[in-house]
Backbone as CSV, one residue per row, in Angstrom:
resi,resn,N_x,N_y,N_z,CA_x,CA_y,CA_z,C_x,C_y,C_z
1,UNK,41.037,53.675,7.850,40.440,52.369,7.809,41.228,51.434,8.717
2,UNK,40.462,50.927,9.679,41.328,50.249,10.258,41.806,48.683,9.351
3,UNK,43.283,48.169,9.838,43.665,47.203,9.319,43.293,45.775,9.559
4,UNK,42.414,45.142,10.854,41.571,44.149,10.860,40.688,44.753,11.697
5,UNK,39.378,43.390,11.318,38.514,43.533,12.079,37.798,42.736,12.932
6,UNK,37.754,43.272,14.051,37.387,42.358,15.243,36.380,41.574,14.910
7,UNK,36.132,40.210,14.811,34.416,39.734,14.897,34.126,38.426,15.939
8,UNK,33.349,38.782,16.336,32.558,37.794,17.148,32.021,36.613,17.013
9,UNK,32.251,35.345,17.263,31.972,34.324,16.424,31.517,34.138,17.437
10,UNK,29.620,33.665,17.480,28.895,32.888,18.488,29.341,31.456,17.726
11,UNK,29.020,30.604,19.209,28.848,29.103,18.761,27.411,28.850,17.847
12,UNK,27.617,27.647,17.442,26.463,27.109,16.276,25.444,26.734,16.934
13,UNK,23.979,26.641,16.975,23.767,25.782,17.831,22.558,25.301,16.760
14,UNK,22.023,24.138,17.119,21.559,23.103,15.660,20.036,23.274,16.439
15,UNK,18.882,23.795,15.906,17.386,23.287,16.754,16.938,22.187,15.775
16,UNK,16.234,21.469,16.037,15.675,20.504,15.506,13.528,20.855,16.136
17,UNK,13.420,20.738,14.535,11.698,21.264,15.204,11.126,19.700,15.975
18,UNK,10.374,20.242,17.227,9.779,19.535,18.056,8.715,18.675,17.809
19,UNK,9.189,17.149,18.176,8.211,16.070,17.175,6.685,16.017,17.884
20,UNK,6.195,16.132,16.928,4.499,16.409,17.254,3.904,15.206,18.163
21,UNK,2.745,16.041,19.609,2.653,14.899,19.928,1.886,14.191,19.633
22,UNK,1.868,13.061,20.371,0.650,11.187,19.956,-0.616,11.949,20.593
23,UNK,-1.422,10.854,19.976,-2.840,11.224,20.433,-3.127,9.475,20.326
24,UNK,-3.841,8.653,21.158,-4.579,7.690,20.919,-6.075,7.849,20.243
25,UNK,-6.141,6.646,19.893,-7.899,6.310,19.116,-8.093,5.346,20.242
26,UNK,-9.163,5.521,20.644,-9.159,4.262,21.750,-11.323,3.917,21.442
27,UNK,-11.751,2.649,21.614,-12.634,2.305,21.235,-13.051,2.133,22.124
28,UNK,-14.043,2.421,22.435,-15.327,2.264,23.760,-16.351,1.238,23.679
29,UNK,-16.521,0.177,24.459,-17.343,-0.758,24.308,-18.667,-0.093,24.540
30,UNK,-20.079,-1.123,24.072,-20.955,-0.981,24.302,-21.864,-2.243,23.821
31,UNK,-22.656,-2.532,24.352,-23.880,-3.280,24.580,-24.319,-4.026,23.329
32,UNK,-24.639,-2.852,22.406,-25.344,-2.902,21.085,-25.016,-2.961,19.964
33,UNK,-23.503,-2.195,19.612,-22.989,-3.003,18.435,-23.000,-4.127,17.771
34,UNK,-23.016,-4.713,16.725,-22.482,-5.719,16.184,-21.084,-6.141,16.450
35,UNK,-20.561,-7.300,16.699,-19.641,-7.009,17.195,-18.838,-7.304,15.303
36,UNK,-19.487,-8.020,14.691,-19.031,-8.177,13.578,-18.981,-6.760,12.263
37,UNK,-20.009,-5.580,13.015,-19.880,-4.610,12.556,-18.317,-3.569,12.724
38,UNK,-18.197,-3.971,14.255,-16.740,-2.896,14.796,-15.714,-3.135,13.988
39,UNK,-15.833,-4.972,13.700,-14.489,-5.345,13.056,-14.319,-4.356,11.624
40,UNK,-15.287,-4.632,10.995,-15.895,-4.094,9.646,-15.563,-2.763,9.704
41,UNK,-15.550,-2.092,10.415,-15.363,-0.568,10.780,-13.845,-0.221,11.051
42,UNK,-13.072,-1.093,11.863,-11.949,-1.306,12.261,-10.916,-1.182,10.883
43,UNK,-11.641,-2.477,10.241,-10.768,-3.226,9.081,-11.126,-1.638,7.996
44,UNK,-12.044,-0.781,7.723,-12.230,0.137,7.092,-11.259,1.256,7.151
45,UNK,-11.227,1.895,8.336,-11.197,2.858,8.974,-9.450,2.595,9.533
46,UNK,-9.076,2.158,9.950,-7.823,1.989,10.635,-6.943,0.664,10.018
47,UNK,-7.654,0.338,8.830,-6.872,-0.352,7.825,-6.207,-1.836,8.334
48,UNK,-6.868,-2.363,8.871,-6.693,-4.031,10.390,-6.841,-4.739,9.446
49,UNK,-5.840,-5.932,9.792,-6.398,-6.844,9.140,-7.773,-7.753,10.012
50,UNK,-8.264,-8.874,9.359,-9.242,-9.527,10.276,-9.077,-9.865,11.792
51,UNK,-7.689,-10.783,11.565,-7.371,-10.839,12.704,-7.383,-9.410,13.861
52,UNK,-6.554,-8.796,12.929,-5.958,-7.800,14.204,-7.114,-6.672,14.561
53,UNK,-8.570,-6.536,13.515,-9.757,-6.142,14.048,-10.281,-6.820,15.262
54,UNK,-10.444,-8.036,15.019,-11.118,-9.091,15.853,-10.686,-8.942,17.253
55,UNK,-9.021,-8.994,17.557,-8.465,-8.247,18.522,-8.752,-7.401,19.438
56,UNK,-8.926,-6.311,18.508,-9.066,-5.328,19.489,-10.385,-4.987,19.472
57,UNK,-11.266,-5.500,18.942,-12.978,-5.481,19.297,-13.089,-6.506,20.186
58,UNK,-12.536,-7.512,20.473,-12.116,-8.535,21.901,-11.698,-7.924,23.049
59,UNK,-10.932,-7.172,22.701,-10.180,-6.538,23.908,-10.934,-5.211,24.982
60,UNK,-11.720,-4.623,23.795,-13.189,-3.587,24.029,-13.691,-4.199,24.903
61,UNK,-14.151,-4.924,24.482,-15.522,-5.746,24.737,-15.204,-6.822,26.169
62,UNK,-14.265,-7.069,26.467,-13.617,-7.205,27.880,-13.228,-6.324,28.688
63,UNK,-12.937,-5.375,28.226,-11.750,-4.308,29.096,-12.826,-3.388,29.260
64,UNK,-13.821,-2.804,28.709,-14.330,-1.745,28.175,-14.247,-0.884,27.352
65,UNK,-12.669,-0.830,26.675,-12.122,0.056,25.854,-10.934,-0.737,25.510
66,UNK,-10.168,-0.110,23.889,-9.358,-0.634,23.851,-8.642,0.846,22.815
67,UNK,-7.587,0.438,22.815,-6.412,1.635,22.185,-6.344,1.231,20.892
68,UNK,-6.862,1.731,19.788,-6.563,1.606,18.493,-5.691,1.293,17.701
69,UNK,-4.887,3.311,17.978,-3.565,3.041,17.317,-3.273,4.260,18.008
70,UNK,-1.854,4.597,17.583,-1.892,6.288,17.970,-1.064,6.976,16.625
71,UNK,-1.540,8.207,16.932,-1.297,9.214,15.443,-1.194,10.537,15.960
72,UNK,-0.417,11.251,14.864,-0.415,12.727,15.269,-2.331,13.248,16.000
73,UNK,-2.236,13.967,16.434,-4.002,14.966,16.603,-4.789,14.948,15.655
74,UNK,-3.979,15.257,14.708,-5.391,15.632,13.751,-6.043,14.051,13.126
75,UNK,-4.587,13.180,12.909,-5.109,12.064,12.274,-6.197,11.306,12.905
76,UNK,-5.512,11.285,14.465,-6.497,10.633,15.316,-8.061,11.207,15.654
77,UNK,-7.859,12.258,15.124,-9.694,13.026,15.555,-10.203,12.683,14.137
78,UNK,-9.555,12.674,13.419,-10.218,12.574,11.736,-10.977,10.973,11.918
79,UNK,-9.595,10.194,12.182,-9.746,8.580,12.345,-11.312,8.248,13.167
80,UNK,-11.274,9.088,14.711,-12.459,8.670,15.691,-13.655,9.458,15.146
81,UNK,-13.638,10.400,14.678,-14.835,11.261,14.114,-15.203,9.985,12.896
82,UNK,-14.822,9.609,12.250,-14.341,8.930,10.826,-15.303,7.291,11.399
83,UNK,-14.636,6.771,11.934,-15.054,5.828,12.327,-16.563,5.535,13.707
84,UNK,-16.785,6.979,14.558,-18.245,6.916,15.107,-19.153,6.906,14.083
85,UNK,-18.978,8.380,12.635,-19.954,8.091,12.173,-20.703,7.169,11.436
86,UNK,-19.745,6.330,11.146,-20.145,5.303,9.946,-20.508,4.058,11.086
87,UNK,-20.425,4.032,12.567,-21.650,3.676,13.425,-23.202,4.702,13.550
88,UNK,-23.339,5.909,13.585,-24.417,6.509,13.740,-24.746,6.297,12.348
89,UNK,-24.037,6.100,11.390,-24.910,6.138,10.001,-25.920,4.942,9.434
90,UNK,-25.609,3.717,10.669,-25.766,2.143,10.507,-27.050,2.245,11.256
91,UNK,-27.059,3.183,12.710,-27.410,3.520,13.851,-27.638,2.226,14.737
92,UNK,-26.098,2.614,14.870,-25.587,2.127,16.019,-24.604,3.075,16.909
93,UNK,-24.646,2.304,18.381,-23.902,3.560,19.655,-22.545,3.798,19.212
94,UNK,-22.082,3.171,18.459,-20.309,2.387,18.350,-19.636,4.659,18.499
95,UNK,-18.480,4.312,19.280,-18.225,5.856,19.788,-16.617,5.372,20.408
96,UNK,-15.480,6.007,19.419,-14.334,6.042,19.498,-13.820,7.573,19.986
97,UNK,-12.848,7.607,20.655,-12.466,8.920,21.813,-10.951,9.155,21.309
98,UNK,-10.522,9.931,21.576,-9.677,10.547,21.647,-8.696,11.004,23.047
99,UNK,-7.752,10.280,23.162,-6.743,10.604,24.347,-5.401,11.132,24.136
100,UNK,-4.640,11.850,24.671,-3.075,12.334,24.561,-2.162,11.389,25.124
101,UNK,-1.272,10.989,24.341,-0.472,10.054,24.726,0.479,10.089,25.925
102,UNK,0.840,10.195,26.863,1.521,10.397,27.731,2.977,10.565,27.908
């Protein structure tokens, strides 16, 4: 039996799991909405207050689009799926997208 034994000590090395990426909700203007409906949808759906609906259905509605919020993937497809239909259910165009955050 030998009297010691050789061992190999690798260094430690620490991974940390990789933070998931952003996805934007971004709102697409259009013509025909209410505009008092988007807010309503906004304030539902992405939890705004009045003001900060009013905002960014202002900002649509000038710009053509406006950035919601951003959230992991899934939240954000749940959120824009979540929030077109309860425009097609009114029937209205109202149609929120989905982008990768950069």
């Amino acid at each position: 039996m030998p009297e010691s034994a050789d061992l190999l000590l690798l260094p430690q090395t620490k991974t940390r799991p990789e933070r998931p990426r952003l996805w934007k909700v971004i709102l697409l203007n259009d013509d025909f909405t209410p505009r008092d409906f988007v807010v309503t949808v906004l304030r539902a759906v992405f939890r705004m207050t009045e003001g900060e609906a009013t905002g960014v259905m202002l900002t649509a509605h000038r710009r053509g689009a406006c950035v919601v919020g951003v959230f992991t993937r899934e939240v954000a497809e749940s959120k824009a799926l979540a929030a077109t239909a309860r425009g097609r259910a009114a029937g209205h165009p109202l149609a929120f997208t989905t982008e990768r955050e950069d």
